[in-house]
MARDRENDO-892171 format. One line per 10 residues: number of its first residue (from 0); their letters; for each residue y, z, x of N, C-alpha, C, O, CB. Coordinates in nm, 3 decimals. Glycine has a CB too. Example, Ala and Ser with C-alpha at 12.3 -4.5 7.8 and 13.67 -1.06 7.14 Angstrom:
MARDRENDO-892171
0	AS	-0.569,0.780,1.319,-0.450,0.780,1.230,-0.330,0.780,1.320,-0.332,0.846,1.424,-0.447,0.905,1.131 ~ -0.225,0.708,1.285,-0.106,0.714,1.367,0.003,0.787,1.290,0.114,0.804,1.341,-0.060,0.572,1.408
***
This chain:
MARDRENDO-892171
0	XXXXXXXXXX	1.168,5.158,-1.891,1.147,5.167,-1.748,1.174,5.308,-1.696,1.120,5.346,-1.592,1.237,5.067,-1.676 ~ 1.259,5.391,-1.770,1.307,5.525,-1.704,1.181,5.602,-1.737,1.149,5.694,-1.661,1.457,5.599,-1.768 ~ 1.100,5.573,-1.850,0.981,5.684,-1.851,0.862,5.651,-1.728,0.791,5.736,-1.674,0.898,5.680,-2.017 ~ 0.863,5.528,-1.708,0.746,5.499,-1.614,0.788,5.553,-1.449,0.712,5.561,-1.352,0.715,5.319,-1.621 ~ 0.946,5.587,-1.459,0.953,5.606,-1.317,0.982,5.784,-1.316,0.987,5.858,-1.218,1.087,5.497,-1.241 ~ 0.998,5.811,-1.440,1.014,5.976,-1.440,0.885,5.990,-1.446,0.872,6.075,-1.358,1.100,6.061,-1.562 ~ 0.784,5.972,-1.482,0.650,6.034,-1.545,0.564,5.942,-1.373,0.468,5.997,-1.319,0.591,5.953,-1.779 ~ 0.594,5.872,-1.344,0.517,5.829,-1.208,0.521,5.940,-1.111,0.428,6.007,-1.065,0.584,5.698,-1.135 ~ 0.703,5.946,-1.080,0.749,6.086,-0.992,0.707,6.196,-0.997,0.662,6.256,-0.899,0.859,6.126,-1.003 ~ 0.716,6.250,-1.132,0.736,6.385,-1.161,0.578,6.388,-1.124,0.553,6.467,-1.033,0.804,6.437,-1.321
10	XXXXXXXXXX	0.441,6.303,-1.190,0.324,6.353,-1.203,0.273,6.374,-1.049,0.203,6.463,-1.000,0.240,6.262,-1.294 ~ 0.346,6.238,-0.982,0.281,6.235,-0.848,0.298,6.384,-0.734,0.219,6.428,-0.650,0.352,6.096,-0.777 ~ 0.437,6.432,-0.776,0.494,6.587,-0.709,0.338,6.679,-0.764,0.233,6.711,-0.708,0.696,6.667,-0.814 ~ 0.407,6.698,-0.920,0.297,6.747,-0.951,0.204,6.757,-0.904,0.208,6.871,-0.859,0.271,6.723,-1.013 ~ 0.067,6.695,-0.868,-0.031,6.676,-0.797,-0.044,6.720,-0.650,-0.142,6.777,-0.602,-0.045,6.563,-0.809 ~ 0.038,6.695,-0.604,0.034,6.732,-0.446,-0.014,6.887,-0.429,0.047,6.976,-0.488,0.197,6.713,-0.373 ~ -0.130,6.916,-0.345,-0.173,7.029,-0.341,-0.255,7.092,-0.445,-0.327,7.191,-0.434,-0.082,7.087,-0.321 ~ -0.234,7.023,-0.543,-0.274,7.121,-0.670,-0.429,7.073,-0.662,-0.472,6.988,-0.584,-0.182,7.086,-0.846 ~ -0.519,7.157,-0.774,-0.686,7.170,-0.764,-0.713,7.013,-0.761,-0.789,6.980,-0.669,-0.776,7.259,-0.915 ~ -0.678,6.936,-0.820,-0.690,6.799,-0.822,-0.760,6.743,-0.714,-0.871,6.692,-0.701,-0.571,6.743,-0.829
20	XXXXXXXXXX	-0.640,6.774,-0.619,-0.656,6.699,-0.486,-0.818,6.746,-0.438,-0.910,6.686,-0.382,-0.520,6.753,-0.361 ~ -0.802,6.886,-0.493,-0.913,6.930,-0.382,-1.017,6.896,-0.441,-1.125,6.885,-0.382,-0.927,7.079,-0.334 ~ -1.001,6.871,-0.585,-1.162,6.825,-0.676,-1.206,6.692,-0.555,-1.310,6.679,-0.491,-1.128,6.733,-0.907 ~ -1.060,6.593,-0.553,-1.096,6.483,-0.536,-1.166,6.468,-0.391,-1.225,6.364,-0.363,-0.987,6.405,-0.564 ~ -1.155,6.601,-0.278,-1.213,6.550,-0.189,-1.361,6.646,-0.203,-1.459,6.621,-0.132,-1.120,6.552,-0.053 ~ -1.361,6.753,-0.302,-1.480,6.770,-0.293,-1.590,6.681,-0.309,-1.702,6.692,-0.260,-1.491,6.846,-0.351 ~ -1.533,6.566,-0.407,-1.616,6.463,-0.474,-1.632,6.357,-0.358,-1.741,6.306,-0.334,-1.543,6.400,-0.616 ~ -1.489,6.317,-0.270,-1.514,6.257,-0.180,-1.613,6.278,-0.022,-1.654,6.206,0.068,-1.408,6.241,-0.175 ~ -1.618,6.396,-0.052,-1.691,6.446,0.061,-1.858,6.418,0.028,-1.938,6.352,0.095,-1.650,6.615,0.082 ~ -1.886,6.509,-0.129,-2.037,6.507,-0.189,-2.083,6.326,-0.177,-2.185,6.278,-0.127,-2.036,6.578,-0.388
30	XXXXXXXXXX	-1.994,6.272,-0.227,-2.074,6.114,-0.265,-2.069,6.063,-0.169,-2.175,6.027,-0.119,-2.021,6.008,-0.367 ~ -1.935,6.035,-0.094,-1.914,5.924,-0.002,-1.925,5.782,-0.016,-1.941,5.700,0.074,-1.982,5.942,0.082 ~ -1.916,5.766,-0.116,-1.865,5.652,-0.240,-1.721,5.624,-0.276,-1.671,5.651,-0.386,-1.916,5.697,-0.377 ~ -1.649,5.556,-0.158,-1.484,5.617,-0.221,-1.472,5.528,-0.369,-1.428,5.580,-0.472,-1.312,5.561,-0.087 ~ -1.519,5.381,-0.361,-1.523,5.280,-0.464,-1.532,5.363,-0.579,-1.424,5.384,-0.633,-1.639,5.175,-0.453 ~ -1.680,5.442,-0.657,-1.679,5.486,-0.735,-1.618,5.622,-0.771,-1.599,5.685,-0.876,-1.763,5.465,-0.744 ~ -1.604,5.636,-0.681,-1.519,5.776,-0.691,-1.358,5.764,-0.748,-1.322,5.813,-0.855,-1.511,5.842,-0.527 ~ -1.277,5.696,-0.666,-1.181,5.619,-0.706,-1.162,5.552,-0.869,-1.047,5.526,-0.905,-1.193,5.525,-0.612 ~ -1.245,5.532,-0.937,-1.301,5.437,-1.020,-1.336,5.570,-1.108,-1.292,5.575,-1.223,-1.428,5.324,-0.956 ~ -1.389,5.643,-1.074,-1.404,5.721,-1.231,-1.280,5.825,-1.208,-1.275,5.909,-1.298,-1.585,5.821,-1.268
40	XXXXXXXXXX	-1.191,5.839,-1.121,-1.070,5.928,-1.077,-1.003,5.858,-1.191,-0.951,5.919,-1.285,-0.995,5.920,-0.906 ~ -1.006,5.695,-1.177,-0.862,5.642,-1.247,-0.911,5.605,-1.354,-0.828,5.533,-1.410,-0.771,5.523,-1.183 ~ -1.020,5.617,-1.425,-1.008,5.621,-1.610,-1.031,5.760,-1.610,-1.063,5.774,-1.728,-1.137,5.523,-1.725 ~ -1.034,5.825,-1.581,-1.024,5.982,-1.584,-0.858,5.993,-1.626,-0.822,6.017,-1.742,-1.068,6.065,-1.411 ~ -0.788,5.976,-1.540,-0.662,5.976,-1.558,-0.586,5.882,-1.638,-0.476,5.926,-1.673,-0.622,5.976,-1.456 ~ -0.611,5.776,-1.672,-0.568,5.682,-1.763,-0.601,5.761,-1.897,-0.503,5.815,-1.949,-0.642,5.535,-1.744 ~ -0.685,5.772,-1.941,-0.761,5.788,-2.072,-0.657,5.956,-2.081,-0.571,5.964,-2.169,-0.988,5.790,-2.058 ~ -0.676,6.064,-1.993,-0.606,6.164,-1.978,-0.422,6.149,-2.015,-0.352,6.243,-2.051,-0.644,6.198,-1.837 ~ -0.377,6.012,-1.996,-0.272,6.041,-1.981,-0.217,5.966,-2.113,-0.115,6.003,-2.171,-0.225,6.012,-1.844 ~ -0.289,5.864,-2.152,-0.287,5.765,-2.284,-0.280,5.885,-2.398,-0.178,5.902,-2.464,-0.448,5.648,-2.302
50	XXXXXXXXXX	-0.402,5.970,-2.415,-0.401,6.119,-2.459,-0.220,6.169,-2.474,-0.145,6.148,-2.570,-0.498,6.223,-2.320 ~ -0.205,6.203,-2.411,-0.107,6.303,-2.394,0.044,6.230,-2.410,0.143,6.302,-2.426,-0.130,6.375,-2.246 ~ 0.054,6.117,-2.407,0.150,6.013,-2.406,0.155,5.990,-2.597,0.255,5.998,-2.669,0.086,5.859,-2.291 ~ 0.050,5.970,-2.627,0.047,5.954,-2.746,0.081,6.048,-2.905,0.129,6.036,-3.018,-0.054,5.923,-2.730 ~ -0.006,6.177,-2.778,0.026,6.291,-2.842,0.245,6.328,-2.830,0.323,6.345,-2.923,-0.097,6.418,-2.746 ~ 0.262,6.328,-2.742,0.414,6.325,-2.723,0.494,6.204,-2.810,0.613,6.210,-2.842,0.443,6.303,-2.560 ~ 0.423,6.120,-2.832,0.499,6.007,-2.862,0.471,6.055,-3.090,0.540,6.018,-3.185,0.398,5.812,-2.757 ~ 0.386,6.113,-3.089,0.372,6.157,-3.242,0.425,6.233,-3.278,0.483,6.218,-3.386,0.277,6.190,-3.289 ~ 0.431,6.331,-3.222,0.532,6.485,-3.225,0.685,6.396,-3.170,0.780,6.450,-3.228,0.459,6.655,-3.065 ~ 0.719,6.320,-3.109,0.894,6.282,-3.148,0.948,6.254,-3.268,1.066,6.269,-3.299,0.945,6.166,-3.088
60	XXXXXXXXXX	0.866,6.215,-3.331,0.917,6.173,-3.479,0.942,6.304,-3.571,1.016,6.313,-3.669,0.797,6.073,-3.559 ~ 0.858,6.406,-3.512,0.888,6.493,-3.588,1.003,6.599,-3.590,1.045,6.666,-3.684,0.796,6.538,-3.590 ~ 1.054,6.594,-3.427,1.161,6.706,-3.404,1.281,6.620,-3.401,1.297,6.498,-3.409,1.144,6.802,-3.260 ~ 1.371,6.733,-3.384,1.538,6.662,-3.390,1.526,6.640,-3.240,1.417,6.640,-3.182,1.701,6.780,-3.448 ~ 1.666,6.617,-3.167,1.677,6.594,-3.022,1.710,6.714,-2.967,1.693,6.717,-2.845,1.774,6.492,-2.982 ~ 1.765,6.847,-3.033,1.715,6.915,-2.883,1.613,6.960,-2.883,1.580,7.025,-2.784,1.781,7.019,-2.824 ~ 1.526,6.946,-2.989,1.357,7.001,-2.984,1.318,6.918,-2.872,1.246,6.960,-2.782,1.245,6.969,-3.135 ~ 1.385,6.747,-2.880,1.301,6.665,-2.782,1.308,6.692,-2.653,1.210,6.692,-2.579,1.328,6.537,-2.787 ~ 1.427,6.716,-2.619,1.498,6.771,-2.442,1.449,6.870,-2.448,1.368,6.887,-2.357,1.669,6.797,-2.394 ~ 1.461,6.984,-2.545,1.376,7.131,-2.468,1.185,7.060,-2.420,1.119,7.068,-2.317,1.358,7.316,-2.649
70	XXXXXXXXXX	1.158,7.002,-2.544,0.980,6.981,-2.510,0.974,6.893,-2.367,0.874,6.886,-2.297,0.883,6.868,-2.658 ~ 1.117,6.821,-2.333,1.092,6.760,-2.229,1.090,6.820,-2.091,1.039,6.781,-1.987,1.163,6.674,-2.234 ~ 1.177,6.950,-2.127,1.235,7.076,-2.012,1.111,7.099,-1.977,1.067,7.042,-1.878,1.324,7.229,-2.064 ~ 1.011,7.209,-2.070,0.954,7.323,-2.034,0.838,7.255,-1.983,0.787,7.320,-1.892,0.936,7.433,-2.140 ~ 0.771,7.135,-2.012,0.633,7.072,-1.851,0.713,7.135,-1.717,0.667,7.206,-1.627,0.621,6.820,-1.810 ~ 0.845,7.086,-1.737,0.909,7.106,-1.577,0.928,7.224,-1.561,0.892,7.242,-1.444,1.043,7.043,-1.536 ~ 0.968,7.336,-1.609,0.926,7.489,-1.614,0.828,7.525,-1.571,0.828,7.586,-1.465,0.917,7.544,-1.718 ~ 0.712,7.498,-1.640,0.591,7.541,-1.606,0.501,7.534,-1.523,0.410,7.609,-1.486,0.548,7.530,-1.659 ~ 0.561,7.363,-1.478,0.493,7.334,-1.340,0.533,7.387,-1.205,0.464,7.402,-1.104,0.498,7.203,-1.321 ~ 0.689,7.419,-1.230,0.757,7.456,-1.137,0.701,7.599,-1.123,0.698,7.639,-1.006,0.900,7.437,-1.161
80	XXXXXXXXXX	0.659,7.678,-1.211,0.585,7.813,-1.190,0.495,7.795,-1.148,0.448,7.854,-1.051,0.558,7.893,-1.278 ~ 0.437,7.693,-1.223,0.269,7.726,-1.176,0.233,7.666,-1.015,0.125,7.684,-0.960,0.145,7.628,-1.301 ~ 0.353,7.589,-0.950,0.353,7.513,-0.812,0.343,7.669,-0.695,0.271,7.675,-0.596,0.536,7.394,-0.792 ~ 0.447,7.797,-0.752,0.459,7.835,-0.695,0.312,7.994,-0.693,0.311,8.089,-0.615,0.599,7.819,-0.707 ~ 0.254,7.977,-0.760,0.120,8.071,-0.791,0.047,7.979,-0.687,0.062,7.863,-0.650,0.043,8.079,-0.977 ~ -0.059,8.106,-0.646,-0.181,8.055,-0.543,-0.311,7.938,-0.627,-0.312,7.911,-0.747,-0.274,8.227,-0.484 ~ -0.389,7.897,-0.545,-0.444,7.780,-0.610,-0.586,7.836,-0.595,-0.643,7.879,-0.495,-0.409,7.626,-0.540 ~ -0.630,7.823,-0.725,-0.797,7.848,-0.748,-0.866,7.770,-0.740,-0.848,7.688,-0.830,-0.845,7.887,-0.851 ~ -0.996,7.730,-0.635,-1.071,7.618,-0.591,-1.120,7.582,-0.741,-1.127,7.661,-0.835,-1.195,7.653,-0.469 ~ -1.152,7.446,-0.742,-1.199,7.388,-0.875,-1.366,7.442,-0.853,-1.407,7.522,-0.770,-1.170,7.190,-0.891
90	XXXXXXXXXX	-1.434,7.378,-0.945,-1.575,7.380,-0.977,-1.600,7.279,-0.897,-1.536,7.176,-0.916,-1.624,7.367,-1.121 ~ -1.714,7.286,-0.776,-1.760,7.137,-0.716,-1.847,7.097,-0.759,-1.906,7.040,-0.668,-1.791,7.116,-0.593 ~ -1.946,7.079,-0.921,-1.985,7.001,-0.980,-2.116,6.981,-0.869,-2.172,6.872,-0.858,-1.879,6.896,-1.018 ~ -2.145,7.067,-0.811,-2.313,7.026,-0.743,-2.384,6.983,-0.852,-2.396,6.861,-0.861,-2.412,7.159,-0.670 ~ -2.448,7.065,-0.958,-2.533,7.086,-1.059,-2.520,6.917,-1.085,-2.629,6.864,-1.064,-2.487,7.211,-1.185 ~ -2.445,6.849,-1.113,-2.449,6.738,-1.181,-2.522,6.633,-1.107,-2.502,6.617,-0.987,-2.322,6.702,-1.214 ~ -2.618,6.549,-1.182,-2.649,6.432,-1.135,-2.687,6.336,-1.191,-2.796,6.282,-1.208,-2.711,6.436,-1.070 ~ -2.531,6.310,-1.234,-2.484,6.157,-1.242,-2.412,6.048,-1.227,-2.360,5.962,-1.297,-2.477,6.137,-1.288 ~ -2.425,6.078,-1.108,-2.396,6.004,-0.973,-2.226,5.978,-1.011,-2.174,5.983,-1.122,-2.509,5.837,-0.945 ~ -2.156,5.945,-0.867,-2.046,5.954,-0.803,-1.935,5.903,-0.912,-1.825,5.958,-0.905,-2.056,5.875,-0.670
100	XXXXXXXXXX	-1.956,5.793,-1.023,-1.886,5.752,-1.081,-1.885,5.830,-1.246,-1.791,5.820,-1.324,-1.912,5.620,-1.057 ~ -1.967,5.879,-1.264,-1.972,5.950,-1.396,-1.945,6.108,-1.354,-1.930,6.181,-1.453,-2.130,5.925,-1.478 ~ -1.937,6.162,-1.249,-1.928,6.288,-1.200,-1.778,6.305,-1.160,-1.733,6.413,-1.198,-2.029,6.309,-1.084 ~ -1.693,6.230,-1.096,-1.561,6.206,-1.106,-1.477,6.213,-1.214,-1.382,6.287,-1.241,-1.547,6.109,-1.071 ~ -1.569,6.055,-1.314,-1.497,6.059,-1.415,-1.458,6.187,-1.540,-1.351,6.200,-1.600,-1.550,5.963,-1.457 ~ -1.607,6.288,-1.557,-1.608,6.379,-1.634,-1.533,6.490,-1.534,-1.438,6.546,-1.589,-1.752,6.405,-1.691 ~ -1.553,6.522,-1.427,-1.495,6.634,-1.382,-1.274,6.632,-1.364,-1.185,6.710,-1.400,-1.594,6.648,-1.221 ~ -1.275,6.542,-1.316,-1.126,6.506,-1.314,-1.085,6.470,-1.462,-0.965,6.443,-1.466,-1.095,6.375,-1.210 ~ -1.132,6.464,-1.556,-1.121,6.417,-1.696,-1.109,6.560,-1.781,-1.037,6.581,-1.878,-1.262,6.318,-1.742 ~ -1.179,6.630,-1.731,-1.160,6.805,-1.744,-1.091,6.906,-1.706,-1.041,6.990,-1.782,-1.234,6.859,-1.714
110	XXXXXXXXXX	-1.082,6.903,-1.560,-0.990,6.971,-1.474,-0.839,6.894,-1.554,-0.769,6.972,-1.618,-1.026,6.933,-1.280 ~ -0.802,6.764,-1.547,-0.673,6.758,-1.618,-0.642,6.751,-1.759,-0.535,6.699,-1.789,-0.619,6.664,-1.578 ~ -0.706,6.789,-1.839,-0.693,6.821,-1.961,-0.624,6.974,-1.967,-0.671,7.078,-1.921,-0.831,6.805,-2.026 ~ -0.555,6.964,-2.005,-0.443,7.082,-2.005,-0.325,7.121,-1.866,-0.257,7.223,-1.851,-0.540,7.218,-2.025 ~ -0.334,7.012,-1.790,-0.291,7.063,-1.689,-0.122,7.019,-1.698,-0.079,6.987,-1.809,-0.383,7.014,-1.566 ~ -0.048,7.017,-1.606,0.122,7.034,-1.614,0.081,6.869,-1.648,0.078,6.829,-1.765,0.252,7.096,-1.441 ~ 0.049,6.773,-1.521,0.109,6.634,-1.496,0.063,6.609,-1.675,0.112,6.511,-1.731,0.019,6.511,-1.338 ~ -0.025,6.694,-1.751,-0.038,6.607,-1.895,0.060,6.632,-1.989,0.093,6.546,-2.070,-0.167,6.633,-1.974 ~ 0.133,6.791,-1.984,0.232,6.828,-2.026,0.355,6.717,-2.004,0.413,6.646,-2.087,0.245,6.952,-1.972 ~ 0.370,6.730,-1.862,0.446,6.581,-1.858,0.504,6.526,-1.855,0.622,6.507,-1.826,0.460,6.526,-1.883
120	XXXXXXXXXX	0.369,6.454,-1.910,0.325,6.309,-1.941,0.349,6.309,-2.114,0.371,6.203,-2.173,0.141,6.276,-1.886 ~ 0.343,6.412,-2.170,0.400,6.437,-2.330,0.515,6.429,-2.311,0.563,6.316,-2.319,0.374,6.570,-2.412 ~ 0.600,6.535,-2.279,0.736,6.538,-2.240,0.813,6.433,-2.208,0.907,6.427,-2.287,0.748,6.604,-2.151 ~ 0.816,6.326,-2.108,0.834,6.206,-2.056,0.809,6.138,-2.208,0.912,6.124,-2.274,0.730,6.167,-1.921 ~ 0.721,6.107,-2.252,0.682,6.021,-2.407,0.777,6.094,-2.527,0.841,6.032,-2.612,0.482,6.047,-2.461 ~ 0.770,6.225,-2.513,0.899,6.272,-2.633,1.052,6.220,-2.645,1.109,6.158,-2.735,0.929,6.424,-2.614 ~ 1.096,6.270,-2.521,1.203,6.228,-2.490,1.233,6.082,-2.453,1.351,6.048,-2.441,1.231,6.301,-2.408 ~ 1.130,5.992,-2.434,1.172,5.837,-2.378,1.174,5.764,-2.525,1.248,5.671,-2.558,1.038,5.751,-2.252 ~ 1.083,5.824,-2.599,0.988,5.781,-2.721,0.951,5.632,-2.623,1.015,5.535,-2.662,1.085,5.757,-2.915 ~ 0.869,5.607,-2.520,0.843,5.530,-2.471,0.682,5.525,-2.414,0.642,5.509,-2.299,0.939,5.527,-2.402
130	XXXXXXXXXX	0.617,5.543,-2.525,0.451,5.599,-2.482,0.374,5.574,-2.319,0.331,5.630,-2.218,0.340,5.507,-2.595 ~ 0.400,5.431,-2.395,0.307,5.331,-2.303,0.355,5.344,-2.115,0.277,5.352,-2.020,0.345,5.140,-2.375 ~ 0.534,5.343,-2.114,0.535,5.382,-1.980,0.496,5.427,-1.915,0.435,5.400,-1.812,0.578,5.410,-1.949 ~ 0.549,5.585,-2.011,0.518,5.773,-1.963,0.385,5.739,-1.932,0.362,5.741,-1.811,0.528,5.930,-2.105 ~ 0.275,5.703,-2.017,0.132,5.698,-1.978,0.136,5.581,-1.816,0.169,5.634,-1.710,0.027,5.623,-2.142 ~ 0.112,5.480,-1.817,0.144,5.429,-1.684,0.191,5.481,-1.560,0.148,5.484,-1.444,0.214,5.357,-1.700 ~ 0.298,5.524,-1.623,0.387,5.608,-1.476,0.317,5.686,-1.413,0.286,5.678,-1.294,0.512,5.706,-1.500 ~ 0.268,5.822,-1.541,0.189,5.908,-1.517,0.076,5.917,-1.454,0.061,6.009,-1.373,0.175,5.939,-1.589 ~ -0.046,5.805,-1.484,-0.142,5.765,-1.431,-0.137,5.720,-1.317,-0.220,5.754,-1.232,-0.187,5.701,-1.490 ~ -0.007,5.603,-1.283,-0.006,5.562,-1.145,0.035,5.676,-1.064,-0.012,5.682,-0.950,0.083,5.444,-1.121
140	XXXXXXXXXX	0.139,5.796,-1.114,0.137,5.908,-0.989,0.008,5.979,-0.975,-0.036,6.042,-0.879,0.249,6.028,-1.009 ~ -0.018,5.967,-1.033,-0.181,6.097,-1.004,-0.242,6.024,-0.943,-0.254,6.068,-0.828,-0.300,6.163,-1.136 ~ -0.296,5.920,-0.958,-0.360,5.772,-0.889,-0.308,5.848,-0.748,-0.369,5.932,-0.683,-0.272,5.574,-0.943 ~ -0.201,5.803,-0.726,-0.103,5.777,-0.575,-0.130,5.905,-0.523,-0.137,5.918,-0.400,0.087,5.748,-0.586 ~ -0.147,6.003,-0.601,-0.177,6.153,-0.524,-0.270,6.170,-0.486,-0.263,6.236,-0.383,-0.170,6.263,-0.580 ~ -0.445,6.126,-0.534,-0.548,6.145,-0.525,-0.648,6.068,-0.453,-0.751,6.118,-0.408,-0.564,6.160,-0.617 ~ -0.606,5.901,-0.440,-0.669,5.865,-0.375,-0.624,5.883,-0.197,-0.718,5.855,-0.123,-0.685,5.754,-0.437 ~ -0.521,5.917,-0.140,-0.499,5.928,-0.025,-0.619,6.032,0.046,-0.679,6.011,0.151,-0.356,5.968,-0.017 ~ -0.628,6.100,-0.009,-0.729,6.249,-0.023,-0.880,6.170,-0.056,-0.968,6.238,-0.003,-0.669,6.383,-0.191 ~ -0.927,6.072,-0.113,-1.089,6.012,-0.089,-1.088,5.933,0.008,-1.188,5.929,0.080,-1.159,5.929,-0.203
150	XXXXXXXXXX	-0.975,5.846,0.037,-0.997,5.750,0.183,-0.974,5.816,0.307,-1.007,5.765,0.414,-0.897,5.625,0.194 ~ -0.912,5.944,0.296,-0.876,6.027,0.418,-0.959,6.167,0.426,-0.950,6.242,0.523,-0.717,6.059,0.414 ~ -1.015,6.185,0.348,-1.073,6.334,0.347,-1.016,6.438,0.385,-0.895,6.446,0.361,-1.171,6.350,0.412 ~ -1.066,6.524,0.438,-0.997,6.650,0.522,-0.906,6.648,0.624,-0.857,6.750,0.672,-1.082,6.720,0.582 ~ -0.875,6.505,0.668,-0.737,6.480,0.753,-0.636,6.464,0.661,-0.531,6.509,0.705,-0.736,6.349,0.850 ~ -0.625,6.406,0.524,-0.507,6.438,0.450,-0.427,6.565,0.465,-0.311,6.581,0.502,-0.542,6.432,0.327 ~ -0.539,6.671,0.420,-0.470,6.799,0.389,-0.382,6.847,0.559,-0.279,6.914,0.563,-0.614,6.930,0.327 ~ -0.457,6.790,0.682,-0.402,6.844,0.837,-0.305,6.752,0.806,-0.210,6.831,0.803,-0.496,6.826,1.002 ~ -0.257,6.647,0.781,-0.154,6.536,0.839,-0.041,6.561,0.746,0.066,6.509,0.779,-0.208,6.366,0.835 ~ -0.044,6.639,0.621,0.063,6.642,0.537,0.090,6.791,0.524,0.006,6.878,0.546,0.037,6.568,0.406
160	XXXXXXXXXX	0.193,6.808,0.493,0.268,6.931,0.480,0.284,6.991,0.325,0.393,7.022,0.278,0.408,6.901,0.543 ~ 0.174,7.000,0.263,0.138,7.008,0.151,0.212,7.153,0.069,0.235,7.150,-0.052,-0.013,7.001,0.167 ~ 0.242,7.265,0.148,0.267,7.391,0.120,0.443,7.355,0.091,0.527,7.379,0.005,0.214,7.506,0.255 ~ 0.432,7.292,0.210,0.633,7.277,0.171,0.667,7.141,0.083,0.778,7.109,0.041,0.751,7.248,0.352 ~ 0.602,7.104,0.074,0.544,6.980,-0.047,0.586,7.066,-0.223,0.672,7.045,-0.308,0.301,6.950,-0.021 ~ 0.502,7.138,-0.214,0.457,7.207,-0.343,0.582,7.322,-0.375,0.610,7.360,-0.488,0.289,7.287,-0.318 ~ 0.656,7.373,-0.241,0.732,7.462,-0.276,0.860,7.357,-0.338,0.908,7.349,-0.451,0.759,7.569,-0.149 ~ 0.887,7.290,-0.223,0.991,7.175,-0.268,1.033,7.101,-0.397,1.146,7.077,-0.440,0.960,7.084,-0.209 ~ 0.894,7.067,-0.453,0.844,6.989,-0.575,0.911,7.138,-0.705,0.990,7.133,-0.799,0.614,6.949,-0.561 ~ 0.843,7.234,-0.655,0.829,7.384,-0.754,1.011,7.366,-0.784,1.055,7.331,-0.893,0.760,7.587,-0.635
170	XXXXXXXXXX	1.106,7.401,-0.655,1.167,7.477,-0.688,1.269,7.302,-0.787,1.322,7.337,-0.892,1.225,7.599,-0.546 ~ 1.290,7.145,-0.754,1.314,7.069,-0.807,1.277,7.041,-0.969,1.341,6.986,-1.058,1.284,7.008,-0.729 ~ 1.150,7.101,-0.968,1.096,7.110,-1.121,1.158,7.249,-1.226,1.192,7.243,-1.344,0.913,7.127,-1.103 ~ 1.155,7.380,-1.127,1.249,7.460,-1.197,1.376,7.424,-1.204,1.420,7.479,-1.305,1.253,7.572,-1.154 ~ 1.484,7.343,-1.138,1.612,7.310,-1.162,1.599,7.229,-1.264,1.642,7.280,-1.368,1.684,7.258,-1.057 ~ 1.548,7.105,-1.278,1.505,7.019,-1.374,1.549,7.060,-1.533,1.629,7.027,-1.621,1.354,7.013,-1.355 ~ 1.409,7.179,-1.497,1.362,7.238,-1.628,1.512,7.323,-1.696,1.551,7.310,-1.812,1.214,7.360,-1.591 ~ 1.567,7.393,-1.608,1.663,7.474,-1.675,1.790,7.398,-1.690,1.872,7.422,-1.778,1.687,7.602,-1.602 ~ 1.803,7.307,-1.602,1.937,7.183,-1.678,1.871,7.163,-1.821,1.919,7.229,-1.913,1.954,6.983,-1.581 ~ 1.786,7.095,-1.841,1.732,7.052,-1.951,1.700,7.203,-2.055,1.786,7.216,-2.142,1.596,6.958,-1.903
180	XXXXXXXX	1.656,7.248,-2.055,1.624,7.352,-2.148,1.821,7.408,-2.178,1.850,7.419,-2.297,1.488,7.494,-2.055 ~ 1.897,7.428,-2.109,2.020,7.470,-2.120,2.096,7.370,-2.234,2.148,7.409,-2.338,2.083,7.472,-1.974 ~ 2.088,7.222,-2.182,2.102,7.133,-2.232,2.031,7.128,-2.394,2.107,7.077,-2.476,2.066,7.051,-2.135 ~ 1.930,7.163,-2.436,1.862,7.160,-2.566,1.940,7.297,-2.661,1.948,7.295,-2.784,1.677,7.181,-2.537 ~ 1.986,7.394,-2.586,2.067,7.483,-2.641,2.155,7.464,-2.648,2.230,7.532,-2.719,2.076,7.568,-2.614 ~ 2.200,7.343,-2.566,2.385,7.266,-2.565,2.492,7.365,-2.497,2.615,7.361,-2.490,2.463,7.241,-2.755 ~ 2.378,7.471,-2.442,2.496,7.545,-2.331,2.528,7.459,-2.193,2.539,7.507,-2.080,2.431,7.708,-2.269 ~ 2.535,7.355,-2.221,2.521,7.250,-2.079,2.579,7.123,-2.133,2.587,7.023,-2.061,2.342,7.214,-2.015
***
């Protein structure tokens, strides 16, 4: 249960503000399909996070435990940096046409392939050795981040405070990270 509610949290922070969101309303804006849009968002992210859960959950067997706490630290490091760097508009996927549910699914299926919430979403699975949660958790925060942003469009981004969102999230994910990374050196 502790991986599904660390990897829910952590991914859902994660997300806030980040290109994601904005894929998701570019997509919500182009189709105007929230159903399918929604719908290829969340096996986009399932399949993304099953990935990365699995991958974390294979690599535990292989390290000792503070390999596992540091691999669990540095997602939260990195996100916490990368929260606080400016944000580069995604690709809005005009060119494509295949339609609202296959255009979601491949573009959000891409954009998060390599991104922090998949880091993680490994991390969370290393340290829980609890795959299946971390993946769940994970998926349901990104879920929870992204669809507010297709049923709301461009009033999401006015009604929420997204900047102090992201700084907030940043500087909680750098504390995180350096308890834990300190902790894997056992200076903690």
């Amino acid at each position: 249960m502790d991986a599904l509610l660390i990897a829910l949290l952590a991914s859902a922070f994660a997300e806030m503000g980040d290109k994601t969101q904005l894929l998701a309303l570019l997509l919500a804006v182009r189709f105007r399909s929230d159903g399918a849009v929604l719908a290829g968002i969340a096996l986009a992210t399932i399949l993304n996070c099953a990935l990365s859960a699995a991958g974390g959950w294979l690599i535990s067997g292989l390290i000792g435990s503070n390999a596992r706490t540091l691999f669990f630290g540095l997602p939260f490091l990195f996100a916490g940096v990368g929260m606080l760097l400016p944000l580069k508009p995604p690709e809005d996927a005009k060119g494509w046409r295949i339609g609202p549910f296959f255009t979601a699914f491949l573009t959000m299926f891409i954009l998060e392939f390599g991104d922090k919430s998949q880091f993680i979403t490994a991390g969370v699975a290393v340290h829980t050795a609890d795959p299946l949660m971390a993946a769940a958790g994970a998926s349901t925060g990104i879920f929870l981040a992204l669809s507010p942003v297709v049923l709301m469009r461009k009033q999401f981004f006015l009604d929420v405070p997204l900047g102090l969102i992201r700084r907030v999230a940043a500087v909680l994910f750098l504390l995180i990270g350096v308890i834990l990374a300190l902790k894997a050196f056992e200076l903690l």
